[in-house]
C-alpha positions as a Python dict, from the first residue, in 0.01 Angstrom:
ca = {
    (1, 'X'): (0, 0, 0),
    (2, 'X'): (-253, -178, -244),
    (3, 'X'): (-485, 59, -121),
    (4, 'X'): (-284, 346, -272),
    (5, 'X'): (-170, 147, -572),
    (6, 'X'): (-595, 110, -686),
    (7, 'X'): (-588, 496, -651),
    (8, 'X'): (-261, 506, -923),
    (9, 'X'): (-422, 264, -1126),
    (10, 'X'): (-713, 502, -1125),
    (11, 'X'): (-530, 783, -1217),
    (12, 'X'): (-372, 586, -1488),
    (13, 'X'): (-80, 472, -1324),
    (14, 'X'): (-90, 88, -1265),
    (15, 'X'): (80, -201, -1285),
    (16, 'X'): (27, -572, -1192),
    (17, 'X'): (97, -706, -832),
    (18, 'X'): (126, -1060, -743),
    (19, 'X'): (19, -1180, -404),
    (20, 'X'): (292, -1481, -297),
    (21, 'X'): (384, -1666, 11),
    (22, 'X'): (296, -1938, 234),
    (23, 'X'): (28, -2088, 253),
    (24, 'X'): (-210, -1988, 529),
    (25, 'X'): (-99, -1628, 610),
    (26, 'X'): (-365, -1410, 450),
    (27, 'X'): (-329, -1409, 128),
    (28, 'X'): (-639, -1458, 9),
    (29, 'X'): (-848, -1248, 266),
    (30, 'X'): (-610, -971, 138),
    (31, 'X'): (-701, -1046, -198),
    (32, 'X'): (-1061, -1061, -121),
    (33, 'X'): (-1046, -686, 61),
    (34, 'X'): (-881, -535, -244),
    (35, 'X'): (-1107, -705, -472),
    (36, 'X'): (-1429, -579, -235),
    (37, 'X'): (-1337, -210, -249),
    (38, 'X'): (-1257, -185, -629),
    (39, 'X'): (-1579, -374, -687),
    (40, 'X'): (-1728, -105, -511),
    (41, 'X'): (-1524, 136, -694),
    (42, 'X'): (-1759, -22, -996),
    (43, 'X'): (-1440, -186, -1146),
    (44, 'X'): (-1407, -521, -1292),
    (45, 'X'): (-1231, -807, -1075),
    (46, 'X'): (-1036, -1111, -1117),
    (47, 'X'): (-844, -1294, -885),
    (48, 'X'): (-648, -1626, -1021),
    (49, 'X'): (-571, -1928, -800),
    (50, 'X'): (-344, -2214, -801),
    (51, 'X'): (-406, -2498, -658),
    (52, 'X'): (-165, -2752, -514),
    (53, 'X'): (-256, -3001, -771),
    (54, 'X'): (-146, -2715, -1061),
    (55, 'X'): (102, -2569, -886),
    (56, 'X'): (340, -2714, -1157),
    (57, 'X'): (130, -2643, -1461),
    (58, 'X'): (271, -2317, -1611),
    (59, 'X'): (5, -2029, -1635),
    (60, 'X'): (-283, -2190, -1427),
    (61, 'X'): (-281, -1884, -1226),
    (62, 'X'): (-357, -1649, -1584),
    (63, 'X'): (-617, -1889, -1717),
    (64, 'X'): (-786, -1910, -1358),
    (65, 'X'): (-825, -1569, -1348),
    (66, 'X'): (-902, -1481, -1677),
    (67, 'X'): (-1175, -1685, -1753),
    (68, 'X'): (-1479, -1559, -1628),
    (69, 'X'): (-1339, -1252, -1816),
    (70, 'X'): (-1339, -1422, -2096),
    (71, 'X'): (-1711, -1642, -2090),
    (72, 'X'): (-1809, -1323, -2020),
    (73, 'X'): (-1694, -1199, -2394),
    (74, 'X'): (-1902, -1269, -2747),
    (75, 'X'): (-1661, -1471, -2961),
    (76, 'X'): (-1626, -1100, -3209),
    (77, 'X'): (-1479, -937, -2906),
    (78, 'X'): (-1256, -1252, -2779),
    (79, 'X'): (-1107, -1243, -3127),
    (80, 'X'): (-980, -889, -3096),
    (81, 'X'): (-866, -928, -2791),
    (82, 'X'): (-633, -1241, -2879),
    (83, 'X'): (-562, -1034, -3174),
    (84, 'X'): (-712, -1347, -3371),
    (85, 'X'): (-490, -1579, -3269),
    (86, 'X'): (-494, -1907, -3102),
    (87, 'X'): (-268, -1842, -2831),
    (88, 'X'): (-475, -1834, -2608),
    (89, 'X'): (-616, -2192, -2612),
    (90, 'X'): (-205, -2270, -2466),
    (91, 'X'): (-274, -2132, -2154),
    (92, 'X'): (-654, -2209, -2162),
    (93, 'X'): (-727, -2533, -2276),
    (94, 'X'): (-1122, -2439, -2257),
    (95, 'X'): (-1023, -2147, -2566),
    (96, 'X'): (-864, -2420, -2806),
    (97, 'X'): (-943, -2359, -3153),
    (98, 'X'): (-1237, -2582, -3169),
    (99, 'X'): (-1343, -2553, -2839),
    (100, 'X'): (-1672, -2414, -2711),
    (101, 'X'): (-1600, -2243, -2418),
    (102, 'X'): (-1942, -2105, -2374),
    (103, 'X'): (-2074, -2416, -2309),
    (104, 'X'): (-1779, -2592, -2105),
    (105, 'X'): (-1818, -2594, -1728),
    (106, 'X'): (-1505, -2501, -1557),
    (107, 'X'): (-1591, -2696, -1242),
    (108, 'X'): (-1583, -3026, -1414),
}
């Protein structure tokens, strides 16, 4: 099924899918195959995690994932992406308005 959902989203016909349920059934090895053939497909990936200790912190998931999207970004681009606004430093605290994100590690 998420097989056939890369090909819509290739023929400009996508959507978001969330991968949900308990822990230890597969899905992150299911992530990890979908994320293997549209890397191969030459297309940019980005898979978010929560982790027990966020699971109550509201958009850890988002700001997991998109942030090697984002470092990845000179600061003229970021801005037109957020549209210029600071938004985006409430679901990433590393984008804050005054923040540096280029030069915060996200490991610490």
């Amino acid at each position: 099924m998420l097989g056939d959902w890369l090909s819509d989203v290739a023929a400009g016909r996508g959507g978001v899918h969330i991968i949900a349920g308990q822990s230890g059934i597969g899905k992150t090895r299911l992530a990890k195959a979908l994320a293997e053939r549209a890397e191969r497909d030459r297309w940019t990936v980005s898979i978010g995690r929560v982790y027990s200790v966020e699971s109550g912190v509201p958009y850890a998931v988002w700001a997991d994932a998109l942030m090697h999207i984002l470092r990845g970004l000179d600061a003229g681009a970021r801005n037109v992406v957020t549209r210029g606004g600071d938004w985006l430093g409430t679901i990433c605290p590393a984008f804050a308005q005054g923040s540096h994100a280029e030069d915060r590690d996200p490991v610490r």
